[in-house]
Backbone bond lengths (Angstrom), bond angles and torsions (degrees), N, CA, C in turn:
res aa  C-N    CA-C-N  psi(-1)  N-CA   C-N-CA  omega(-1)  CA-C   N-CA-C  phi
1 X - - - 1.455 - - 1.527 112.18 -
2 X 1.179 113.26 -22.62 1.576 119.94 166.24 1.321 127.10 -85.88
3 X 0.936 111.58 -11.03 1.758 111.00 -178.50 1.278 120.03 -58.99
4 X 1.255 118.31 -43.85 1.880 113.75 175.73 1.442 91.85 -53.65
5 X 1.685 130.66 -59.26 1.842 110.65 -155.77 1.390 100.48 -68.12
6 X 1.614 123.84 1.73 1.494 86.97 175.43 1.883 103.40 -123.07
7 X 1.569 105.00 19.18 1.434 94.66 158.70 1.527 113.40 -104.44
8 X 1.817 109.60 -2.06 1.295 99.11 154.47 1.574 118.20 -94.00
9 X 0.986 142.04 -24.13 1.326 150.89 149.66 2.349 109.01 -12.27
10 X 1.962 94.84 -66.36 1.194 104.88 176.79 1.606 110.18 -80.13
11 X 1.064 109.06 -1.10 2.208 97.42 165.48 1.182 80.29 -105.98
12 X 1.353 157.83 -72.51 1.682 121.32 -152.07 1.741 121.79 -41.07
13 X 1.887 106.66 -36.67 1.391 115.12 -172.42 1.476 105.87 -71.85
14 X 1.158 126.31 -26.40 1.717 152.06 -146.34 1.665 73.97 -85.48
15 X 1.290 125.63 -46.10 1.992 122.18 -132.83 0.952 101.17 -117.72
16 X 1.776 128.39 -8.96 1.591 125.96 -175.12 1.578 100.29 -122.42
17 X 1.506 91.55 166.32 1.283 100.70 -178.55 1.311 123.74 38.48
18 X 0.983 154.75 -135.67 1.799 143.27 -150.29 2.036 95.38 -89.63
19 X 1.600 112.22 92.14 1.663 90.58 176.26 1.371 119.19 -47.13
20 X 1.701 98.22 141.54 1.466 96.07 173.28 1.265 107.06 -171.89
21 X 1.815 124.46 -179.96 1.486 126.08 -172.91 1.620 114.76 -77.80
22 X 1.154 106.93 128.35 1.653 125.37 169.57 1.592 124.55 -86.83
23 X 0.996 117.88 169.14 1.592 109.51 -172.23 1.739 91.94 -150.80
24 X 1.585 99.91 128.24 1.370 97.97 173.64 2.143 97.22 -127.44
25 X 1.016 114.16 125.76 1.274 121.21 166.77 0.922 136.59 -116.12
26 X 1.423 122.74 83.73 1.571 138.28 -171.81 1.768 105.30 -93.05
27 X 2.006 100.46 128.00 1.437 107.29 -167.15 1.739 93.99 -72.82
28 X 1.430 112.54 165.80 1.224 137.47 -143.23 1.648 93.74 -86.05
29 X 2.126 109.86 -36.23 1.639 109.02 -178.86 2.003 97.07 -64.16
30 X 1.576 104.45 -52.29 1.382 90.28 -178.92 1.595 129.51 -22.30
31 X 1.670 91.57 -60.67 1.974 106.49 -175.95 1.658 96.76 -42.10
32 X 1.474 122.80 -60.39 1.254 111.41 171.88 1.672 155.89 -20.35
33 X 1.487 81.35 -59.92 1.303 93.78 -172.32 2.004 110.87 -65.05
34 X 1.222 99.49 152.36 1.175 113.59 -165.46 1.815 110.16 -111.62
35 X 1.216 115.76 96.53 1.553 149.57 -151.76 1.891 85.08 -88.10
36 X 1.533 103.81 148.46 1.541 107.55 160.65 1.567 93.17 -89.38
37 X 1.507 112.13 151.59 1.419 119.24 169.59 1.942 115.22 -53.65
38 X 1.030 95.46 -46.93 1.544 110.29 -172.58 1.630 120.44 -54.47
39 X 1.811 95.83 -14.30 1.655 106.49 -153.50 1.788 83.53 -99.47
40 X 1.851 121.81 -31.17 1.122 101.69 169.00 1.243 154.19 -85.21
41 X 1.247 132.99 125.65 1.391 144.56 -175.45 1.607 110.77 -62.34
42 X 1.142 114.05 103.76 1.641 120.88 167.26 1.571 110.60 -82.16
43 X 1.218 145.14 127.34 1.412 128.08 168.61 1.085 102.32 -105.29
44 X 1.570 115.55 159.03 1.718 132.50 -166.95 1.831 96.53 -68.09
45 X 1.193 88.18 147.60 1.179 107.57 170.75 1.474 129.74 -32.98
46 X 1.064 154.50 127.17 1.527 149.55 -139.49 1.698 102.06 -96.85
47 X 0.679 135.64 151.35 1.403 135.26 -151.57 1.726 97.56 -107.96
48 X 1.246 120.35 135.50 1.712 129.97 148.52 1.508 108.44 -17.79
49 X 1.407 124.84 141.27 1.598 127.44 164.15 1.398 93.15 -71.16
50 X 1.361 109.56 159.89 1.176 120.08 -171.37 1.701 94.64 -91.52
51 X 1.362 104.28 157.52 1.159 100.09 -169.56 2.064 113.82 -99.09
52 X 1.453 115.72 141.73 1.610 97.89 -153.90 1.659 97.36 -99.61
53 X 1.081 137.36 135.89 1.424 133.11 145.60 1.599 134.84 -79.63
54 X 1.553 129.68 131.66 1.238 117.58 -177.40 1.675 106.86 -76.92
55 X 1.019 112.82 173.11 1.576 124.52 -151.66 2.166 77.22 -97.74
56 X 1.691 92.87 133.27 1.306 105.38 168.17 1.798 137.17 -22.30
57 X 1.639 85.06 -38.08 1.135 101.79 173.63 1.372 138.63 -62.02
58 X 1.929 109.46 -56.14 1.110 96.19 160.83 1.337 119.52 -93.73
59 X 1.184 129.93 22.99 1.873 129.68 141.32 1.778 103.75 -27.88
60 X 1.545 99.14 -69.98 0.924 109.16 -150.71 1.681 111.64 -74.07
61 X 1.382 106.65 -19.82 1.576 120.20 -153.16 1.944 80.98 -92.34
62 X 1.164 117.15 -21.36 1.544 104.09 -167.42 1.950 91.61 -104.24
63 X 0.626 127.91 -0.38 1.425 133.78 -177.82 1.661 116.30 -74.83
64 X 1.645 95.73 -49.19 1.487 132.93 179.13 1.767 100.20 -58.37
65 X 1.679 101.78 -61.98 1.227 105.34 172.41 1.507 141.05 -25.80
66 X 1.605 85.63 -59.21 1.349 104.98 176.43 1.592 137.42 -75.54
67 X 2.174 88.50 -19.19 1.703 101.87 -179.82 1.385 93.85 -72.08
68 X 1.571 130.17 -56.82 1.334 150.30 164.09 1.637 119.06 -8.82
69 X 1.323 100.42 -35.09 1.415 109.75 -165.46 2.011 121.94 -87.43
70 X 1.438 120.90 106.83 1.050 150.00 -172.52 2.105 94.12 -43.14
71 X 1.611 100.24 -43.28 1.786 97.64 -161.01 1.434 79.52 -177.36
72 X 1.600 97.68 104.24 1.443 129.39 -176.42 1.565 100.24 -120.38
73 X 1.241 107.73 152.80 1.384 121.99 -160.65 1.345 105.33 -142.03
74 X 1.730 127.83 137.50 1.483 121.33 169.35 1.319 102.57 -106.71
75 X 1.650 110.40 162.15 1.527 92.19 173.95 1.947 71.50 -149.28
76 X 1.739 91.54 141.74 1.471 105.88 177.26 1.184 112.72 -133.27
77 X 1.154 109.87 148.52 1.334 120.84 -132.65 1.703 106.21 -145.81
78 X 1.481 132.79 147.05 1.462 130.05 -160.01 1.332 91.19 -62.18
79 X 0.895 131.19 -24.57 1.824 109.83 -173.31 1.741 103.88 -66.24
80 X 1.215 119.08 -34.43 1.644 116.64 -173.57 1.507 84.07 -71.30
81 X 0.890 149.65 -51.06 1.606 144.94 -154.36 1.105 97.91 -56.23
82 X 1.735 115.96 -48.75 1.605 125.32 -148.16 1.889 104.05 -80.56
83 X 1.578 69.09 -14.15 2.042 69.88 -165.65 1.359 118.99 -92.69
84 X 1.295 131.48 -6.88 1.496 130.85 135.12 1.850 70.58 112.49
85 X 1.276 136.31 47.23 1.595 115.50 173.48 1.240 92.16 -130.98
86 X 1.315 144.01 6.74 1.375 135.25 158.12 1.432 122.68 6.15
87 X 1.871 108.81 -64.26 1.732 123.06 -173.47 1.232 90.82 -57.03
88 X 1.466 134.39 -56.63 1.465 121.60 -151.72 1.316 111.22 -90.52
89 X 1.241 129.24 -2.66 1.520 137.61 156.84 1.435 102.66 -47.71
90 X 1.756 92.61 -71.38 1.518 102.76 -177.88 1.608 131.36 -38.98
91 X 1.463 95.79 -41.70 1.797 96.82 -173.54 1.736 95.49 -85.63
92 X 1.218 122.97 -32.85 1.826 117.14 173.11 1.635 81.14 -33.09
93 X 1.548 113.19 -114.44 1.349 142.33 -175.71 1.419 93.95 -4.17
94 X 1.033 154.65 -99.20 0.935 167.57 101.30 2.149 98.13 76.12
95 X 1.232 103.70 -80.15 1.679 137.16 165.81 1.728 104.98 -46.69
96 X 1.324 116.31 -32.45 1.281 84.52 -158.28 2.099 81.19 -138.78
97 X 0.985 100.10 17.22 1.888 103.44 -165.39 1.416 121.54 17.92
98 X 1.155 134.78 63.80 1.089 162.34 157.45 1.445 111.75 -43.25
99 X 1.291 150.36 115.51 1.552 145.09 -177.11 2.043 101.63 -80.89
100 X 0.795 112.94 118.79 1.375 129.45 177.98 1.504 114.43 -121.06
101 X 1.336 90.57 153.91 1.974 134.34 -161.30 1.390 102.76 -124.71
102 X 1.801 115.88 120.65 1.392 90.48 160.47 1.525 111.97 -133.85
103 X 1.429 100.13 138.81 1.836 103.66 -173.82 1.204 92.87 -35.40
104 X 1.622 94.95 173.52 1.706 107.87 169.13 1.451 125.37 -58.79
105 X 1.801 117.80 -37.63 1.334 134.45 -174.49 1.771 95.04 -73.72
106 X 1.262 128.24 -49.73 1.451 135.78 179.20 1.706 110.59 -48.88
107 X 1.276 118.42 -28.24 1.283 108.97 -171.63 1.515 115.53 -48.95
108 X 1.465 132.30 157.70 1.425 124.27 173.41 1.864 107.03 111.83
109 X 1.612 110.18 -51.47 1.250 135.36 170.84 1.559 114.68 -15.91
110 X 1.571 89.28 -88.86 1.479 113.82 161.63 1.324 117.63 -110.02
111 X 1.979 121.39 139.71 1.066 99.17 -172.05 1.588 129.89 -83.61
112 X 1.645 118.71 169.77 1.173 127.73 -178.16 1.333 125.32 -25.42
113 X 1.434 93.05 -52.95 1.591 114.84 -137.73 1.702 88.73 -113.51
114 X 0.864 107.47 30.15 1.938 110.35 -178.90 1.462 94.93 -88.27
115 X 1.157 107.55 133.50 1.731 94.73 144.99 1.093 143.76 58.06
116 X 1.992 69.29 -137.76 1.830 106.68 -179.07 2.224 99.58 -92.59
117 X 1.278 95.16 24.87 1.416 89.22 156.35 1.633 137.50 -70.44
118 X 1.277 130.33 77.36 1.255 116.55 -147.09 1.868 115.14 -85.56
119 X 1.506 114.07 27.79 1.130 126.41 155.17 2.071 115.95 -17.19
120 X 0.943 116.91 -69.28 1.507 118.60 170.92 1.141 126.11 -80.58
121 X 1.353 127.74 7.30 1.289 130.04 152.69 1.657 119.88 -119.21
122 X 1.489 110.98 40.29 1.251 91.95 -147.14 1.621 118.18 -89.60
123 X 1.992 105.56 3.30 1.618 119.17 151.60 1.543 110.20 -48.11
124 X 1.300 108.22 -73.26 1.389 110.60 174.67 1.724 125.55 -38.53
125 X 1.215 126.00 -58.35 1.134 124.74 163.12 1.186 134.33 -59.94
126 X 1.441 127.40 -18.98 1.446 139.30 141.29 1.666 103.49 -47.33
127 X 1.343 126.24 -91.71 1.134 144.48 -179.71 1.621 112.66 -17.23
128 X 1.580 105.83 -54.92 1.280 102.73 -171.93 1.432 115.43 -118.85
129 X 1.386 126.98 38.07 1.813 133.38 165.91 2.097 83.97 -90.03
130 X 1.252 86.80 142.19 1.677 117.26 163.19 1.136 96.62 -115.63
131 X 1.682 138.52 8.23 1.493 137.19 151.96 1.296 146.45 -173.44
132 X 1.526 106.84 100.87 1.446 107.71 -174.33 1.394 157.53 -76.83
133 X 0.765 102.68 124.54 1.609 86.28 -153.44 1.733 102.81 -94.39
134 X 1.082 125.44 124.83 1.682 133.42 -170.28 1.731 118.54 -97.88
135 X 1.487 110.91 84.05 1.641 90.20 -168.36 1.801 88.88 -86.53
136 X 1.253 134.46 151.27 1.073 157.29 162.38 1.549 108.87 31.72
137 X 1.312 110.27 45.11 1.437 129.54 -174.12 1.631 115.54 -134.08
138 X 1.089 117.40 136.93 1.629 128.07 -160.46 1.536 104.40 -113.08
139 X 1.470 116.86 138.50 1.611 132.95 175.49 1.421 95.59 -65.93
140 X 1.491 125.87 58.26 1.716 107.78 -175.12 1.826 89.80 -103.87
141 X 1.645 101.57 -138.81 1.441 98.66 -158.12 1.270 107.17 -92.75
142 X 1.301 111.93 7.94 1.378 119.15 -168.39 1.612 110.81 -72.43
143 X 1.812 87.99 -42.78 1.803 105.88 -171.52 1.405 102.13 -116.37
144 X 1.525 97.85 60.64 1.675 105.61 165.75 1.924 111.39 33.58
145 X 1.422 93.97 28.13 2.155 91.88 170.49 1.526 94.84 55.52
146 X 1.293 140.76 -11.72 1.367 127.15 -175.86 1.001 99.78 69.38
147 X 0.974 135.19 87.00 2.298 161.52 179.01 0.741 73.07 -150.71
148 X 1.762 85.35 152.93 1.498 131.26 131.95 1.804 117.55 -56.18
149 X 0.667 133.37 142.15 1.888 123.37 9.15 1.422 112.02 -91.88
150 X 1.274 122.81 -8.18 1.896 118.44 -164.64 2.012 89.35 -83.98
151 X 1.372 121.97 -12.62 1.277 96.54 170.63 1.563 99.33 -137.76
152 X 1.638 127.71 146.15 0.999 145.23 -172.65 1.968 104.32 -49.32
153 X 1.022 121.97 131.67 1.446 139.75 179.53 1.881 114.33 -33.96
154 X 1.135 94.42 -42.70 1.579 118.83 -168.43 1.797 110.53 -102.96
155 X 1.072 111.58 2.91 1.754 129.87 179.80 2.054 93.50 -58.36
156 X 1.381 81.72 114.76 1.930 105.11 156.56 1.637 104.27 -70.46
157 X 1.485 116.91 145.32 1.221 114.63 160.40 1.588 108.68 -121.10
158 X 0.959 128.33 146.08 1.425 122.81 173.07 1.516 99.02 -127.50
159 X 1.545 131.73 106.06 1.273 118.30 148.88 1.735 138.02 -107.21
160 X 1.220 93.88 155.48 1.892 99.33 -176.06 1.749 110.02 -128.67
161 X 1.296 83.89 92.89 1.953 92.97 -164.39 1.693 86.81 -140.73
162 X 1.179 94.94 146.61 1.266 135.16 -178.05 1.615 102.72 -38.61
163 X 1.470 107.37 -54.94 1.601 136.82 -158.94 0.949 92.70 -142.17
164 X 1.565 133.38 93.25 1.362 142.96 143.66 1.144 122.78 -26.67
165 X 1.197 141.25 153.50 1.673 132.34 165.76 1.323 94.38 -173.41
C-alpha cells in the first residue's frame, strides 16, 4: 500500500537538487501481496524544482566578463542536457559566437560538427580561453579542476549549474 509514496518519494530526489539515479527496492513477498485498492494511498504528483535565479548582480558582473574576454570558451556540460534548454544554448552561441567544448555527458547540446566546436582541439582550448563560461558543467576531474597548467593562470570561470561547487 506504500509503494507509489515511495516511487514518488524517489522521483522528487531523482528531480531536485543535483538530477540524478534513484533506487527503489521492493522485496519480492511485498510484489505479492494482494492490497485492497481503497487501502492505497497514491500521492499527487511531485512538483517541478523550483527554478533558481542569480542575483542581478552577478548577471551583470559575468556578462562584463565575457564582453571583456580576448578568447572565451563554453564548456557544456550534462546539466544543460538535463535541463531541457538546449534551443536557448543554441541561439546564446549562436548571438554571441562563442567557440565551445562539450563534456562527454553535454554532447548532443550543440552540434558536433559545427564550427566553433572545439572537440579536437580541446588541450588547446582549455590552455588558451582567458574565459569560461560553464553551462551545467563542474571543475571535476574531467576538466582538469581548472589548474594550471591545462588552463591558463589568469582563466575567469563563470558557472550556471544547478549546484554550484
Amino acid at each position: 500500500e506504500r509503494i507509489p509514496f515511495f516511487i514518488e518519494q524517489a522521483v522528487r530526489y531523482a528531480k531536485n537538487g543535483r538530477p540524478g539515479a534513484t533506487y527503489v527496492e521492493v522485496a519480492g513477498d511485498t510484489l505479492r501481496l494482494e492490497v485492497p485498492e481503497a487501502d492505497v494511498y497514491y500521492p499527487p504528483k511531485c512538483i517541478d524544482p523550483p527554478m533558481s535565479l542569480a542575483p542581478q548582480s552577478e548577471i551583470s558582473r559575468a556578462l562584463t566578463v565575457l564582453r571583456d574576454s580576448k578568447r572565451p570558451l563554453m564548456i557544456v556540460g550534462k546539466g544543460a542536457a538535463y535541463s531541457g534548454s538546449s534551443g536557448l544554448i543554441r541561439e546564446f552561441q549562436k548571438k554571441t559566437g562563442i567557440p565551445f567544448l562539450p563534456s562527454p555527458m553535454g554532447k548532443g547540446v550543440l552540434p558536433d560538427d559545427h564550427p566553433l566546436c572545439m572537440a579536437s582541439a580541446r588541450s588547446y582550448a582549455l590552455k588558451h580561453a582567458d574565459a569560461v563560461l560553464l553551462i551545467g558543467a563542474r571543475l571535476n576531474w574531467i576538466l582538469h579542476y581548472g589548474r594550471p597548467p591545462r588552463y591558463d593562470r589568469g582563466v575567469k570561470f563563470i558557472q550556471i549549474e544547478i549546484l554550484p561547487e
